[in-house]
C-alpha positions in Angstrom: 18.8 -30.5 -7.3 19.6 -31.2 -3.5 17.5 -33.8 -2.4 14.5 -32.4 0.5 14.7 -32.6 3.6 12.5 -32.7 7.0 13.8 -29.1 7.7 12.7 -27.8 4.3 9.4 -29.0 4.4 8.8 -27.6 8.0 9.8 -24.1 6.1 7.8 -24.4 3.6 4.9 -25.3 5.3 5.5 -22.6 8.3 1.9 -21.2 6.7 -0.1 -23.8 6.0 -3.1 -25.3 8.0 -0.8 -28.7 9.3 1.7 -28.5 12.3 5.2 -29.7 12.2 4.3 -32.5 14.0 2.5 -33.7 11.1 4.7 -32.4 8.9 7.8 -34.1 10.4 5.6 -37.5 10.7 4.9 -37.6 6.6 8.3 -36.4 5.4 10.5 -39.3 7.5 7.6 -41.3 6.6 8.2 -40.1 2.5 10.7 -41.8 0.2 13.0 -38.4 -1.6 10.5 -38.2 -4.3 7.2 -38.1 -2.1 9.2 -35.4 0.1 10.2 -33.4 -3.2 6.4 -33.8 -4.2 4.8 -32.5 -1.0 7.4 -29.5 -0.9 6.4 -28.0 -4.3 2.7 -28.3 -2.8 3.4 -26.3 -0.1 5.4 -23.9 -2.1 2.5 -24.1 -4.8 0.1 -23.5 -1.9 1.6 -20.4 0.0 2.6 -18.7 -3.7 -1.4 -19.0 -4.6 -2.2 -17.8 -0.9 -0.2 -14.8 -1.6 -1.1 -14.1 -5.2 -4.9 -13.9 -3.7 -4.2 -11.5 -1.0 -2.3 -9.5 -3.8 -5.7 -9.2 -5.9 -7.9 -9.1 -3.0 -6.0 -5.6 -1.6 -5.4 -4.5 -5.2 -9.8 -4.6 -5.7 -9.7 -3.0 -2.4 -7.6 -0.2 -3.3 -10.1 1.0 -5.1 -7.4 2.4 -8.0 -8.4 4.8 -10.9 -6.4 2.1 -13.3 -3.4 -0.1 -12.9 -0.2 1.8 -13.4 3.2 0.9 -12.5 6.7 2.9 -12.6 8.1 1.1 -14.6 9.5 3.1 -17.6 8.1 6.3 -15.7 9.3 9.9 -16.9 11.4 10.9 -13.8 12.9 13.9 -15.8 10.6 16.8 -14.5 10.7 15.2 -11.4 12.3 17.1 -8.6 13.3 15.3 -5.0 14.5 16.5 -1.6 18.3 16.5 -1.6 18.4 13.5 1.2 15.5 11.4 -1.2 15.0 9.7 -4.3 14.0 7.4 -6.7 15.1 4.5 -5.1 14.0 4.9 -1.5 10.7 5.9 -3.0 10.4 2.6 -5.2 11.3 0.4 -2.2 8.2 1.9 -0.2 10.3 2.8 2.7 8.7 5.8 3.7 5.3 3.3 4.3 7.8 1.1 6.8 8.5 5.0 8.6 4.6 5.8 8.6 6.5 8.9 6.6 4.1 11.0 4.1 4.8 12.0 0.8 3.5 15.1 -1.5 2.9 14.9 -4.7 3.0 18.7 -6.0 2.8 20.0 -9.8 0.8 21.0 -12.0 -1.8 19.0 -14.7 -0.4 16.4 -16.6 2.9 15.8 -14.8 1.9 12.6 -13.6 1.5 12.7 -9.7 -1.7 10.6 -10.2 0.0 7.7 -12.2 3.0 8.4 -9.6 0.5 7.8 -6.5 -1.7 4.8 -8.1 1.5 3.0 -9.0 2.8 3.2 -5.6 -0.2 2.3 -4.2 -0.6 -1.1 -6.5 3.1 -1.6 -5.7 1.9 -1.6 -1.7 -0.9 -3.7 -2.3 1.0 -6.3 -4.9 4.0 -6.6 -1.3 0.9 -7.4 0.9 0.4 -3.8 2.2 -3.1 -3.1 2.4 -3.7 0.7 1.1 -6.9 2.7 -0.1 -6.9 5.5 -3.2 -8.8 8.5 -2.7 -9.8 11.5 -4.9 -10.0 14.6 -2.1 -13.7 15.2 -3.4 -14.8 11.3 -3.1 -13.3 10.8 0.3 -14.9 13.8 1.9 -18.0 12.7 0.3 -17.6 9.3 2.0 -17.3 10.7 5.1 -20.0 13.3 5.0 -22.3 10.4 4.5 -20.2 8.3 6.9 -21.1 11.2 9.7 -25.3 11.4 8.0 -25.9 8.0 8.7 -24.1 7.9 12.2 -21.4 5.6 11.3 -18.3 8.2 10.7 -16.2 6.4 13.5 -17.1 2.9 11.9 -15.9 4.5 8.8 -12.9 5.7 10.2 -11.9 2.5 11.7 -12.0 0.8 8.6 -10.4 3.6 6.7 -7.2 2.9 9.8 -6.8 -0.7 8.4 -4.9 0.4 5.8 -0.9 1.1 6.1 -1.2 4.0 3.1 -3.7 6.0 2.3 -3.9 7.9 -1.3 -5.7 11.4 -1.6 -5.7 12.4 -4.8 -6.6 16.2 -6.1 -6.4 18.0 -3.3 -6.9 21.5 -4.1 -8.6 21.1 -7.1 -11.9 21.7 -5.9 -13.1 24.2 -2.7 -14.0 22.2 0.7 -16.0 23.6 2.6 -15.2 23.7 6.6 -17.1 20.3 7.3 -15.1 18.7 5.0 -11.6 20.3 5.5 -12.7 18.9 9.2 -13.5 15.6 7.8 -10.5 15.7 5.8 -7.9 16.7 9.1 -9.7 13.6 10.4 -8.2 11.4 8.8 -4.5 12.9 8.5 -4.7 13.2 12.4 -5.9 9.5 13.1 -2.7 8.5 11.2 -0.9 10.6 13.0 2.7 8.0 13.4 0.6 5.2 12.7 0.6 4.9 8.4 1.2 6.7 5.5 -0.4 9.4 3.3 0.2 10.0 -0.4 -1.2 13.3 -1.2 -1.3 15.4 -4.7 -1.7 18.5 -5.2 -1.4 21.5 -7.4 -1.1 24.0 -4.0 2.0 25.3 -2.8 2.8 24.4 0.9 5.5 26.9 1.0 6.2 30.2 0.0 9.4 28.7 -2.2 8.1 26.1 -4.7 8.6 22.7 -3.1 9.4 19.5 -4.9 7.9 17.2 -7.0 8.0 14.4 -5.1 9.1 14.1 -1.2 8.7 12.4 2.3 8.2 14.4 5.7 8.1 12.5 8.9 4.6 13.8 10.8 
């Protein structure tokens, strides 16, 4: 192992609480094994900083249950001819505020699909919410009762990607289809939405899985 130096210790401290003044100060200061022993502290430190945001967004999330896609059944799955699995898995379409749709019927796995994306966001620092349609219009009808919709919206804006699962599967009535628009508009270029659903969109049947840019 290369011995550590001043430089490496600045690095790894770039997010902890002391400045590279001090930094600098205790590692010419160090003999190599002092300076090896304070650099897997700040390592050790940032790593456990991180791992707590992780959990922190992943409660937040509010998920159904903690999937992942690894070892998921991509062999119903249908994607646009310029998309697929890969782009998908990287979350790229979060970095182009892009949406994606989710479209099948029961049991063909657009809700694991949409919870594992979401814990994948959350688990690379992204802060993201998960929805059921019926839940979130809920929220915000009592959001808009209790004269705090906007406040509600604002905190709903935080995240980068929202989830909104089910849509379709139960009627909305036109408060809550307003509600609802509500939220897609405010993230109008400005986030992503995950939504499934077993509607067609289009008079040809659309694919399982695809982005649009809004």
């Amino acid at each position: 192992m290369n011995p550590i130096t001043v430089q490496d210790l600045l690095e790894a401290g770039k997010h902890a609480s002391l400045t590279g003044s001090v930094l600098t100060e205790w590692a010419e200061k160090g003999t190599p094994r002092q300076r090896e022993y304070l650099h897997g502290v700040l390592v050790a430190d940032h790593e456990s900083r991180l791992e707590s945001r992780r959990q922190r967004l992943l409660k937040a999330a509010r998920l159904p249950a903690m999937k992942t896609l690894t070892g998921f059944d991509y062999s119903s799955v249908r994607f646009p001819e310029d998309y697929g699995r890969e782009p998908l898995e990287s979350l790229d379409f979060i970095d182009r505020a892009q949406d994606l749709v989710l479209y099948g019927d029961a049991g063909t796995g657009k809700t694991h699909m949409a919870t594992a994306l979401v814990a994948a966001a959350c688990r690379q620092g992204i802060q993201a919410r998960f929805f059921t349609t019926s839940a979130l219009v809920m929220m915000l009808r009592r959001a808009k009762e209790e004269d705090r919709l906007d406040k509600e919206l604002a905190s709903l804006a935080k995240n980068q990607l929202i989830a909104i699962d089910e849509l379709g599967y139960l009627p909305i009535d036109t408060e809550g289809a307003r509600l609802l628009f509500q939220v897609v508009a405010d993230g109008y270029e400005k986030r992503s939405l995950i939504i499934t659903t077993n509607l067609e969109f289009f008079r040809h049947r659309p694919p399982a899985a695809g982005t649009r840019d809004r």
